[in-house]
C-alpha positions as CSV (number, residue, x, y, z in Angstrom):
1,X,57.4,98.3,163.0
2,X,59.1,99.8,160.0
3,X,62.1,97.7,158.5
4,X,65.6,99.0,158.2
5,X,67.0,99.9,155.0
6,X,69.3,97.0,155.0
7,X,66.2,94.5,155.0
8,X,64.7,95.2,151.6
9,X,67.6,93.8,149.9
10,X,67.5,89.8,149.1
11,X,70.1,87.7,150.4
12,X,69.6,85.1,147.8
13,X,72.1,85.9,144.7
14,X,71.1,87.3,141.6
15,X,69.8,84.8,138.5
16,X,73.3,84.4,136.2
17,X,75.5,85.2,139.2
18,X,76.9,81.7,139.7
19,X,77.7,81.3,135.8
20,X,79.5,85.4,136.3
21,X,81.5,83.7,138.9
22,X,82.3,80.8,136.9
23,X,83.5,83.0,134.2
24,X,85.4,85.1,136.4
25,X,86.9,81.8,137.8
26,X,88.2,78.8,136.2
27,X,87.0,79.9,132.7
28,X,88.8,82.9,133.1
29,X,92.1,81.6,134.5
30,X,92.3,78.8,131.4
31,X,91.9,81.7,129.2
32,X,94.5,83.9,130.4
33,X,96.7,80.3,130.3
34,X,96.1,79.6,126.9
35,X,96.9,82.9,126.0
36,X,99.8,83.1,127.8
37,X,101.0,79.7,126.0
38,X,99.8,80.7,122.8
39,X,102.4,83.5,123.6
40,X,105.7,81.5,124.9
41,X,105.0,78.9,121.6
42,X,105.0,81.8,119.6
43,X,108.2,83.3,121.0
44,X,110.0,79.9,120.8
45,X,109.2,79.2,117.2
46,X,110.2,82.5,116.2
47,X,113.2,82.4,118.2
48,X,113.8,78.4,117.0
49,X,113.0,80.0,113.0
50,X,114.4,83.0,113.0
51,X,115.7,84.3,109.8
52,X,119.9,84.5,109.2
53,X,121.0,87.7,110.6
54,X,123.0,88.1,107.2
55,X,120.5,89.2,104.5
56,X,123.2,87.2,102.3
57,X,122.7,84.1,103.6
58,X,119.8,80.9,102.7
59,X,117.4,80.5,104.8
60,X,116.1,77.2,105.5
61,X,112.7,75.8,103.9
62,X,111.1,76.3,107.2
63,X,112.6,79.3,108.1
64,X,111.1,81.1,105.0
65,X,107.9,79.2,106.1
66,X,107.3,80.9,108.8
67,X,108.7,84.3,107.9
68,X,106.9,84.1,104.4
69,X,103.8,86.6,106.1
70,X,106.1,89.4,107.1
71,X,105.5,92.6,105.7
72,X,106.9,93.9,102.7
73,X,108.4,96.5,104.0
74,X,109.6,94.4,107.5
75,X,111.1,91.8,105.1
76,X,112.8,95.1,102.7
77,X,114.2,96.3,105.8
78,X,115.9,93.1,106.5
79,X,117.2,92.5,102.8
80,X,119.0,96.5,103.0
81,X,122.2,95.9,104.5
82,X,124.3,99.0,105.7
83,X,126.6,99.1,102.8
84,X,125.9,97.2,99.5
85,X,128.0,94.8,100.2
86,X,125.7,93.6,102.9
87,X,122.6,93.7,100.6
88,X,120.7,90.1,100.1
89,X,121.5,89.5,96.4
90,X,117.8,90.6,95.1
91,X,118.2,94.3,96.1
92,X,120.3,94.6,93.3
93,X,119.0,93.7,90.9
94,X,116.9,95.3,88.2
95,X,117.8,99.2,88.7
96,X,117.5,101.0,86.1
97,X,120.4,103.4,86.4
98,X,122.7,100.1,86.9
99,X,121.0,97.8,84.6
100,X,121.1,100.5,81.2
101,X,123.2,102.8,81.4
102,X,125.9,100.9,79.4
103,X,126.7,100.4,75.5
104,X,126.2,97.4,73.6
105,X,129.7,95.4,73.7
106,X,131.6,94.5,70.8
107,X,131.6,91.1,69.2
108,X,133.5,91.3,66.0
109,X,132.5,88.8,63.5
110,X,129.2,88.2,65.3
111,X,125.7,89.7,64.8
112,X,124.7,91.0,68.0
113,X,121.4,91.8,69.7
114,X,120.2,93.5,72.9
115,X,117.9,91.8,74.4
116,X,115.2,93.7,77.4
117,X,112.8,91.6,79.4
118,X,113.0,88.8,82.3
119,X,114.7,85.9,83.4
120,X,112.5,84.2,80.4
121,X,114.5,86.7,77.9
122,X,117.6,85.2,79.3
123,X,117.3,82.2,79.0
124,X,116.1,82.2,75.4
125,X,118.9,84.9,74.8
126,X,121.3,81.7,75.9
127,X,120.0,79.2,73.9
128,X,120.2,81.4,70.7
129,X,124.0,81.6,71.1
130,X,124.3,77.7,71.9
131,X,122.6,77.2,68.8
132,X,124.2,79.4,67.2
133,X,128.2,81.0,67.4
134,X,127.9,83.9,65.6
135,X,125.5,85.2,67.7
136,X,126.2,87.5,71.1
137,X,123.8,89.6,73.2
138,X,123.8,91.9,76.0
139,X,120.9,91.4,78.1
140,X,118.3,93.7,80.2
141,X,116.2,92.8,83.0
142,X,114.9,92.4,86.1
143,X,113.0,89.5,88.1
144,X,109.5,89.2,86.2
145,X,110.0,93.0,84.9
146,X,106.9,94.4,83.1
147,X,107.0,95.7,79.6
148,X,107.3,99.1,81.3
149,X,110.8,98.4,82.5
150,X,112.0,97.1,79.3
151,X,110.5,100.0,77.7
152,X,112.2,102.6,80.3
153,X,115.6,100.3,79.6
154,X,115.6,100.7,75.8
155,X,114.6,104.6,76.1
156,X,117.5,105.0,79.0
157,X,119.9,103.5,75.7
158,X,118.5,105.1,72.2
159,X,119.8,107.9,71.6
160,X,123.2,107.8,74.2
161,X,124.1,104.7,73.9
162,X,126.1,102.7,71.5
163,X,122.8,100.2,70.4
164,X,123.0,96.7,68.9
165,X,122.2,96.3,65.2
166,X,118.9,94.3,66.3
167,X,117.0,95.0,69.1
168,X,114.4,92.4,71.4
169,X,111.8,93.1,74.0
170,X,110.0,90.1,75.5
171,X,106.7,90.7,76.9
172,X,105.7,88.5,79.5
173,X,101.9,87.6,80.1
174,X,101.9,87.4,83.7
175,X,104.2,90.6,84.1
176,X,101.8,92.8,81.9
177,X,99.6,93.5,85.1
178,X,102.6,95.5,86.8
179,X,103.1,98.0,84.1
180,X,100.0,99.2,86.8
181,X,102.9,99.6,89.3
182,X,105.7,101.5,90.2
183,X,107.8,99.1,91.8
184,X,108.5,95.0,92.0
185,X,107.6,95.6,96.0
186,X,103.8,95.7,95.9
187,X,103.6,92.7,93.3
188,X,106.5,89.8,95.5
189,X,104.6,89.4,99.1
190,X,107.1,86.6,99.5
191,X,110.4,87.9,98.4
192,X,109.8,91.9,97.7
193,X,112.0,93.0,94.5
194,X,112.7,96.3,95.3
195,X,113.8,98.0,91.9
196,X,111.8,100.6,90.2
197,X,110.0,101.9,86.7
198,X,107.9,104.5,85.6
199,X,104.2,104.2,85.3
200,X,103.6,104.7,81.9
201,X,100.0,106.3,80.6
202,X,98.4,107.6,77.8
203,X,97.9,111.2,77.8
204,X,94.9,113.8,76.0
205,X,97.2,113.5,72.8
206,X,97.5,109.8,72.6
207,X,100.9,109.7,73.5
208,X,103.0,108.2,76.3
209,X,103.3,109.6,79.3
210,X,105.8,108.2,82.6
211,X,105.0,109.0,86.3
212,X,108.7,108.2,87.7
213,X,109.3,106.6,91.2
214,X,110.5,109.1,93.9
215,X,113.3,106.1,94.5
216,X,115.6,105.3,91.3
217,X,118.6,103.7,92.3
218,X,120.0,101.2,95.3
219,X,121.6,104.5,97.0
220,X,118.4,106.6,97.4
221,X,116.5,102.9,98.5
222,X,119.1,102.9,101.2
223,X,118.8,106.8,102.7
224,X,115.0,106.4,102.2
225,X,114.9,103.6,105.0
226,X,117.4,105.8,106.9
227,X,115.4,108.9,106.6
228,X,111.9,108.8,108.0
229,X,110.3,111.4,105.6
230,X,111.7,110.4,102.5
231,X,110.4,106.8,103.0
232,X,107.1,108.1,103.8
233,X,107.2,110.4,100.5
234,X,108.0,107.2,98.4
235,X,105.0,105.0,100.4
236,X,102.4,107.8,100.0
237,X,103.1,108.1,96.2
238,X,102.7,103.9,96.0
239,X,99.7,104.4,98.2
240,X,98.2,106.4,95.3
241,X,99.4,105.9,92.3
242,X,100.3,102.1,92.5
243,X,97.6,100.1,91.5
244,X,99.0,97.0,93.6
245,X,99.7,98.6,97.0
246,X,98.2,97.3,99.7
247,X,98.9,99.3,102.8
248,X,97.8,95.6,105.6
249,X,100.1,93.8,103.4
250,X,103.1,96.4,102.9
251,X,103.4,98.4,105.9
252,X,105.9,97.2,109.1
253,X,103.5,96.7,112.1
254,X,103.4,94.3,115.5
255,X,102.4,91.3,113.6
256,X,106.1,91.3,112.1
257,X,106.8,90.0,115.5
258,X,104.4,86.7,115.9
259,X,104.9,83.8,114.0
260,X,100.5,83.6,114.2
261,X,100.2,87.1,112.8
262,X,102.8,86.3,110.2
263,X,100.8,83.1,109.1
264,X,97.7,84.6,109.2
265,X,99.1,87.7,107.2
266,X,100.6,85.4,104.6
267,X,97.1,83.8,103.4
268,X,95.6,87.9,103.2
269,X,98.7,88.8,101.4
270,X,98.6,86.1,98.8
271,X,94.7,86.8,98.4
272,X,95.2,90.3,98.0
273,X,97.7,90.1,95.0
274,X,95.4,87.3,93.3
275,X,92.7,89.1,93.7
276,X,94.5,92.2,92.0
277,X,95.5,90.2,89.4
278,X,92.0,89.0,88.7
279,X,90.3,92.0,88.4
280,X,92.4,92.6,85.6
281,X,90.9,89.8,83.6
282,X,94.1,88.6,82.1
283,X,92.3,85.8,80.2
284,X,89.6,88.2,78.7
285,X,93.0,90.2,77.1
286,X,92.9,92.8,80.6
287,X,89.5,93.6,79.4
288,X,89.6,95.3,83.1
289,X,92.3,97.9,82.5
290,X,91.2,98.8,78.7
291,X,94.0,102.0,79.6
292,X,96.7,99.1,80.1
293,X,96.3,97.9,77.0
294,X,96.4,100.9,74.9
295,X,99.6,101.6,77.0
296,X,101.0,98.1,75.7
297,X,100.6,98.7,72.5
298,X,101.5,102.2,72.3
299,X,105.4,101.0,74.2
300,X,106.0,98.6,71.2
301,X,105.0,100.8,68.7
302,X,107.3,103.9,69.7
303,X,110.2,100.9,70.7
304,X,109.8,99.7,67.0
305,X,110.0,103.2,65.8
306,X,113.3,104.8,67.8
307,X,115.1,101.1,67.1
308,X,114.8,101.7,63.5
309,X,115.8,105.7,64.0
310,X,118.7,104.5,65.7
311,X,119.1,101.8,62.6
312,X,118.5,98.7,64.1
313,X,116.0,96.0,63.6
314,X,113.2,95.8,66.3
315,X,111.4,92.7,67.1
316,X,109.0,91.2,69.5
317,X,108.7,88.3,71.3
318,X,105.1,87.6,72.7
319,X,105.8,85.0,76.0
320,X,102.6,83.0,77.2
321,X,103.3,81.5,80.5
322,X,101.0,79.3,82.2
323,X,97.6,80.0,82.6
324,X,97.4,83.0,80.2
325,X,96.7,81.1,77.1
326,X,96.9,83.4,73.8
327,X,96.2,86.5,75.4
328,X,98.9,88.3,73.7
329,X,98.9,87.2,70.9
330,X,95.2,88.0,70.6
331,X,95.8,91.6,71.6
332,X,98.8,92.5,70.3
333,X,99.2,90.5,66.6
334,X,97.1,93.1,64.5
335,X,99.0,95.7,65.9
336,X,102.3,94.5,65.1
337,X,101.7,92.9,61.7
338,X,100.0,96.1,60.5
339,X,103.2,97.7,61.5
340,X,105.7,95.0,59.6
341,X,107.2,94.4,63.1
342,X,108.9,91.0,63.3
343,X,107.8,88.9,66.3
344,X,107.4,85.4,67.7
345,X,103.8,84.4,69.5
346,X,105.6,81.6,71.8
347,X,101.5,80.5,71.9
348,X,101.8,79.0,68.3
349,X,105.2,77.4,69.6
350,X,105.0,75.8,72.7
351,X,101.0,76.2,74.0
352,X,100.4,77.0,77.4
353,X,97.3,74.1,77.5
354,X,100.8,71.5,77.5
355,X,102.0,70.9,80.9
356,X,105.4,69.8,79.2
357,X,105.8,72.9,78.2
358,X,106.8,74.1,81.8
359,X,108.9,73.5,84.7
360,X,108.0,73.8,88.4
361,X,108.8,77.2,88.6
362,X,106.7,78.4,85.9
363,X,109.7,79.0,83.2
364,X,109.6,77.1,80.0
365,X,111.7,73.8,80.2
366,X,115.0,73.5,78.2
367,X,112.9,71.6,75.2
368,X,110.5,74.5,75.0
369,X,113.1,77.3,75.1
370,X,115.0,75.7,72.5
371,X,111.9,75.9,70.0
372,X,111.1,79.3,70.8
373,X,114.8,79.8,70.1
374,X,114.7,78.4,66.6
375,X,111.5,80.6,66.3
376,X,113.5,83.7,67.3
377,X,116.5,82.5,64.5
378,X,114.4,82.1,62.1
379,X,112.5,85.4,62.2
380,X,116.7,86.8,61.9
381,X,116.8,84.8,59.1
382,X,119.8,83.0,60.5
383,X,117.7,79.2,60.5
């Protein structure tokens, strides 16, 4: 008698089905609660660590901690405060337009010299007047500025500006890589500078050429975050023509908002600047950007030559920070000797191989500046 349809199917459950159910069952339900606790201890530390709501105020050690892997942008939007004076004390710094555009002061009875560079610049520029009276600068800079800034400085001034009778650029080691930037943004993951410089190049002729930033002053920074398509003009022209950008480590996205996603974002963003950096070859003299070089060289050489136009006395001051050795002095003292420019190789001074040489932080310690000082005194024949 013929069976019923029903009857050719086996009652006995399928080989895997009890580990399916297990799966679908306690497996799954410890999941979904370690997800959703993963989630509520999130939320709690972010809540318990959130940064000040005043971009003016400190934030604790483990506040920063565990907003360090923000984006660049998330943490730039942050910093920008409606007005300037709600601005975190870093967005104001190092604009061109603000920094320049000023003429030397007057000192009488003092020799005075403008000095362009970095917070290393200062600090020797400080020392020289402690050591000695007679001396006064006016300083130009912006945190770790590249040469490219200083450069864009002393052109901004030559020409339209009352000038000092000497004139300084420090060139630091570990800034050289951003002269591949436009910006101080792509090159601080952990606190973004947000002033900008041209890009300079060397064109068909040999002769310097500047890709300017679509954002040049503090006002234009502020209506660009207000103003959709003018910050997405100034990100697509870091996207390509930045040579630091890094679009998983700049742009605002969901993992702003997890204290996991910022953690795990921190570790990719410091990776991806080091490895940036790297492929550089800083202690092979940026044998990876010959173009870089070139550019280098060509800045000091046209700073030497409008300094002396404008009849003052142009000198250079080489700064090896730790870990780069004599790289500069390497590539640049031919250069500058074979064009009787006065400079100081801080290398031959205080070397980067001593550890005393160096604070913390990376700046030279008091004992160190001091030297490099009398170095700088000397060369103004004033030792």
């Amino acid at each position: 008698m013929p069976q019923s349809s029903s009857s050719t199917f086996s009652s006995e459950p399928a080989p895997g089905a009890g580990r399916l159910r297990g799966l679908h069952g306690p497996v799954a339900r410890t999941l979904v609660w370690t997800a959703i606790s993963l989630a509520v201890i999130d939320g709690l530390i972010g809540l318990a660590f959130r940064m000040p709501a005043d971009p003016r105020a400190d934030a604790s050690a483990l506040q920063r901690y565990f907003d360090y892997g923000r984006s660049i942008e998330g943490k730039l939007r942050r910093m920008v405060g409606r007005t300037p004076a709600q601005d975190a004390a870093i967005v104001a710094t190092g604009w061109l337009s603000e920094e320049c555009d000023v003429d030397t002061r007057e000192s009488p009875g003092k020799l005075v010299f403008d000095i362009y560079g970095m917070s290393f610049t200062n600090q020797i520029a400080a020392r020289m007047e402690a050591s000695d009276p007679r001396l006064a600068s006016q300083r130009f800079g912006g945190p770790a500025a590249p040469p490219s800034h200083s450069y864009a400085c002393f052109a901004r001034r030559v020409g339209r500006r009352h000038l000092a009778p000497v004139q300084i650029i420090g060139v630091l080691a570990s800034s050289v890589p951003r002269m591949q930037t436009l910006s101080g943004l792509t090159t601080s993951f952990e606190v973004p500078e947000p002033f900008t410089y041209p890009r300079y190049s060397l064109g068909s002729a040999g002769r310097l050429q500047a890709e300017m930033p679509a954002i040049t002053s503090r006002s234009e920074l502020r209506a660009a975050l207000a103003d959709p398509p003018l910050w997405q003009a100034f990100v697509a022209q870091l996207r390509h023509d930045d040579g630091f950008y890094a679009e998983d480590v700049f742009r605002a996205d969901i993992f702003d908002h997890s204290v996991l996603g910022r953690l795990l974002r921190r570790a990719w963003g410091q990776r991806t600047i080091r490895n940036r950096t790297d492929a550089l070859r800083p202690q092979q003299d940026f044998a990876g950007a010959p173009d870089l070089v070139a550019t280098l060289r060509a800045m000091l050489l046209d700073f030497s030559e409008q300094a002396r136009t404008a009849g003052s006395r142009p000198v250079v001051i080489l700064l090896e920070d730790r870990g780069y050795g004599r790289t500069l002095a390497a590539m640049l003292t031919e250069t500058l000797r074979e064009n009787s420019i006065d400079f100081v190789a801080t290398s031959a001074i205080v070397p980067t191989s001593d550890s005393a040489n160096f604070l913390p932080d990376g700046h030279f310690t008091p004992p160190a500046n001091e030297k490099i000082a009398a170095a700088v005194l000397a060369v103004l024949g004033r030792r």
